[in-house]
C-alpha positions, 0 to 999 in steps of 0.5 A: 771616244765613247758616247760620254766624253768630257776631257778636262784637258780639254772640255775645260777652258779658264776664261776668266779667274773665276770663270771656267767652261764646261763642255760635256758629249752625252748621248742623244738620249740624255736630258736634264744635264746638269753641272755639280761642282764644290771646293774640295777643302771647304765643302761644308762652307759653300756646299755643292752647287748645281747648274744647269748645261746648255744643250747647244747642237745634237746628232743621231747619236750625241748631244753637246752641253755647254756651261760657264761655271762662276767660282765661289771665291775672287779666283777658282780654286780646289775645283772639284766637279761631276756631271748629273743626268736624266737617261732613259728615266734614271738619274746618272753621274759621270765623273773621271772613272765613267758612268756611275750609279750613285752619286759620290765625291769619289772621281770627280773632275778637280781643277786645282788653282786659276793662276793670274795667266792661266785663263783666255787672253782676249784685248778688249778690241777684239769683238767687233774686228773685221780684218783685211789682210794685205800683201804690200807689193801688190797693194798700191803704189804709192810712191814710185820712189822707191819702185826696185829695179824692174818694177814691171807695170801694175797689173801685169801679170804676178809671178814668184819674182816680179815686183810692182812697186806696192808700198807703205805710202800706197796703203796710207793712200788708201784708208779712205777706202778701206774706211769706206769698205767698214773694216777695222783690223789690219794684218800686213804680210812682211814688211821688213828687209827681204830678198823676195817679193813676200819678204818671207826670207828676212835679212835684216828685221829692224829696218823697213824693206827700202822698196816699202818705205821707212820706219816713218812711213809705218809710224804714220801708217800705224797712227793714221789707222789709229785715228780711225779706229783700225787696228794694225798687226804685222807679221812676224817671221821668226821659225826661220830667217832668209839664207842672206840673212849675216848671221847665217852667212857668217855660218856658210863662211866661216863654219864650226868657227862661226859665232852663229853655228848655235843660232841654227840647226845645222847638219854638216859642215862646210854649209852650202845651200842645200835641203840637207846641210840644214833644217828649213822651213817645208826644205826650202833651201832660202829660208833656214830655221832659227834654234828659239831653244838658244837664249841668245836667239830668244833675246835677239827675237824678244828685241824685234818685238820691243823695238817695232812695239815701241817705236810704232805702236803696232798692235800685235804679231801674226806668227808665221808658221807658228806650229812649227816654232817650239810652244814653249817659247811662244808662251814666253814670247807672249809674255813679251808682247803682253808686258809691252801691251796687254792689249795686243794680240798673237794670231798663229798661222796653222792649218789644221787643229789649233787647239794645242795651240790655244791650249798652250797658252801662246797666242790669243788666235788662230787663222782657222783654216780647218773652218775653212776646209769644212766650208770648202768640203761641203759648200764648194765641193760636196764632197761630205754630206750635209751630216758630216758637215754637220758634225765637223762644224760642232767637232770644231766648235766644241773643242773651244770655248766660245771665248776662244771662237769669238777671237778665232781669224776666221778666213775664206783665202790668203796669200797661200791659197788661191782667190775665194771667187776662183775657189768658187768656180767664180759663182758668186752665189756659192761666194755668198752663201759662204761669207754668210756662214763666215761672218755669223759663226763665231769669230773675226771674218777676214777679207783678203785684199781685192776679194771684195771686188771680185778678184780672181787668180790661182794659188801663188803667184796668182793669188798675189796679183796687184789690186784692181784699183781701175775697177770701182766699187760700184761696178763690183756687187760684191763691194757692198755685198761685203760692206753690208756683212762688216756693218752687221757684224760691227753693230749687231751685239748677237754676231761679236758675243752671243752664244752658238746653236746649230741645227740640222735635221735628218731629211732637210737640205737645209741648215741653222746657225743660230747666235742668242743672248738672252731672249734677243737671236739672230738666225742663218738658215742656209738652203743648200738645195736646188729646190725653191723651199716654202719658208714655213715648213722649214722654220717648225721643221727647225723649231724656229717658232719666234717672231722675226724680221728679216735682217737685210740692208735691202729689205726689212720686214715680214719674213718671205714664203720662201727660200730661193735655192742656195739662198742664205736668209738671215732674221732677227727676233722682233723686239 
């Protein structure tokens, strides 16, 4: 990469029909950065327009812009578009062939026509969604029913093939809890007809998992939430399907015969359960992968979607291992979602750069977990330098639109990762200041299931123990702790929509995330030191010259002298 970068396969985002983004990587000495754009077939009519870029975060050797260009007409079209600057006293241009001398209309950017699905899907609910995932066989057991056999006592200890009687009603039961905890976004791992505890190896996908309830429980479910302003989303797992599914056990029976041999990626015949005979999802022998390049196999996914959709009124589907599943047909299978409900949402699970992903126009959002792995490089295990940390954060944020970043699922652990607090080495200062990071970045913070009490356990089957409900939330400071963060980002404009700037300062241990609109900011100033630091030295330091509150449910007022070591102090302007 060179000191001047613009991809506009990239650095362009349609975030409306009439509306594009525009990032732009200068060097640091550049100023006075400015976006030229025109209509190539009526250049005459509208003239070249000129707006300004927004420097939004800078390094030694770089500075980043940002900028929401609007169309001259009801839809962007026969865009064409260059970029003016001041460096080192003489007015520069770069376009698609580099850094130019003179200004022309030869090599611009072009971006041809915004077609009607082209730009960044958002619902319309989405910008104050704090979300809590839920592991159902280990959340609540809420009707003994339907315990399978050898449910072994709650709380006993979690392992890859036990069960403890989690269920639909269980969750139902506690919505009064989660009410009161302040989240507004649901996300279930599998609920349909499973071998396993994780019902990750799917038998039969129209019907609900016996052990979790019926197709009733989750209507009542679904329409409880509702009522209560909390959104729903399953998970659906359709890169592959469990090996006792039929249609694959028709394949093991009967072979090259099967009317089923299409539907998956075999490799040799006769079929046995093997890492060899067919493609599984990461060689696990249980979970062969499903052909979404087969007409038939898209149909048969297209009426698992409508069917649940229509029968529950379940806002939306998380994609389980969604990079993995071909994009061609995660683009189609959004058009499905989206004519059932334009307002529902696709989060991919990934877990390194989804911005193909996005770019792709498949699924409205991502579980971030290269978010996460930067927090945990830094924050956690200090195994980059602050700098680093720095440009990762601004690497990240800059390869999306802000559109994109304010619907991103943002999230600290999950059910394939160990518990936060034991990530944390259980100090739950470290816990702290990271959720702080989390919910003033852009984006939706999730909770998952039992972090807000303080749970702990190592990666599967630790991570999946059954929830502390003989602990109450009184005795765990972190119950409030994460109360508070979900009303501020349920209340606080600045934290759903605003705009981003991040700073850091070569010399300080400290570190700014700071979310604007207008004149109105809100600001994290992070002390990653271990020294007590005098506030004021650190606010000119990092050119915070406003007049602010501190933002706090235990306090508001005047700003404090000083920042206590690995504190996180978040102000807010005076209005």
């Amino acid at each position: 990469m060179t000191n001047y970068d613009h991809d506009p396969a990239v650095d362009a985002t349609l975030i409306s029909l009439n509306e594009l983004e525009v990032r732009l990587r200068l060097p640091a000495e550049a100023e006075q950065v400015r976006l030229l754009y025109w209509n190539k077939y009526k250049t005459e009519q509208f003239g070249v327009q000129s707006q300004p870029m927004t420097l939004w975060a800078e390094s030694e050797q770089h500075r980043y812009y940002r900028t929401i260009l609007t169309g001259m007409e009801s839809r962007i079209r026969y865009l064409q578009y260059a970029f003016e600057f001041k460096l080192e006293g003489e007015t520069r241009w770069l376009n698609t062939e580099g850094l130019q001398n003179t200004k022309g209309f030869k090599g611009s950017y072009s971006y041809a026509y915004a077609g009607d699905r082209d730009a960044v899907q958002a619902p319309e609910w989405i910008g104050d969604r704090v979300w809590y995932q839920i592991f159902p066989e280990r959340f609540c057991n809420g009707d003994l029913g339907n315990d399978p056999e050898g449910t072994e006592p709650w709380g006993s200890e979690p392992t890859r093939d036990n069960y403890m009687g989690g269920d639909l009603q269980g969750i139902i039961g506690k919505l009064d809890y989660l009410g009161r905890l302040g989240i507004n976004a649901l996300y279930l791992n599998p609920v349909f007809t499973a071998t396993s505890n994780h019902k990750y190896d799917t038998v039969n996908y129209f019907e609900i998992d016996p052990q979790f309830g019926t197709i009733q429980d989750l209507r009542e479910l679904v329409n409880k939430c509702h009522e209560r302003g909390i959104k729903v989303v399953l998970d659906l797992v359709i890169n592959h399907c469990g090996f006792y599914h039929p249609y694959f056990q028709d394949v093991v029976e009967k072979g090259e015969a099967s009317a089923y041999k299409e539907w998956f990626y075999v490799n040799n015949y006769p079929v046995e359960r093997s890492e060899e005979d067919y493609d599984s999802v990461g060689y696990y022998q249980w979970m062969p992968k499903l052909r979404t390049s087969n007409p038939e196999v898209q149909q048969y996914i297209y009426d698992i979607v409508s069917f649940w959709q229509k029968e529950t009124g379940i806002d939306g589907w998380r994609i389980d291992v969604a990079d993995e599943v071909e994009i061609s047909f995660l683009r189609e299978l959004k058009s499905c979602v989206k004519r059932l409900n334009p307002n529902a949402i696709i989060i991919a699970e990934i877990w390194d750069d989804a911005k193909r992903l996005m770019m792709s126009g498949g699924v409205d959002s991502v579980m971030n977990y290269e978010f996460r792995t930067i927090l945990f490089d830094y924050c956690l295990d200090r195994s980059i330098t602050l700098r680093q940390f720095h440009s990762r954060l601004v690497r990240l944020a800059h390869r999306y639109s802000l559109k994109e970043l304010h619907q991103m699922f943002n999230l600290l652990g999950s059910h394939d990762t160990e518990r936060i607090l034991t990530r944390c080495g259980e100090n739950r200062d470290k816990l702290r200041q990271i959720m702080a990071i989390q919910f003033v970045f852009p984006g939706n913070p999730t909770v998952y299931y039992g972090d807000e009490l303080g749970m702990t356990g190592e990666n599967d089957p630790g991570c999946r123990g059954s929830m502390t409900w003989e602990r109450s939330p009184e005795e765990s400071d972190l119950f409030g702790y994460t109360q508070n963060w979900i009303t501020r980002k349920r209340e606080n404009p600045l934290l759903q929509s605003g705009s981003l700037e991040l700073r850091y300062r070569e010399g300080s241990d400290c570190y700014v995330i700071r979310r604007y609109m207008g004149t109105d900011e809100i600001v994290l100033l992070c002390n990653f030191s271990a020294d007590r630091l005098a506030l004021a030295p650190e606010l000119s330091r990092f050119d915070l010259n406003g007049s602010y509150n501190i933002c706090d449910f235990e306090y508001t007022g005047d700003l404090p002298e000083n920042i206590e070591p690995g504190q996180c102090l978040l102000f807010q302007t005076v209005k």
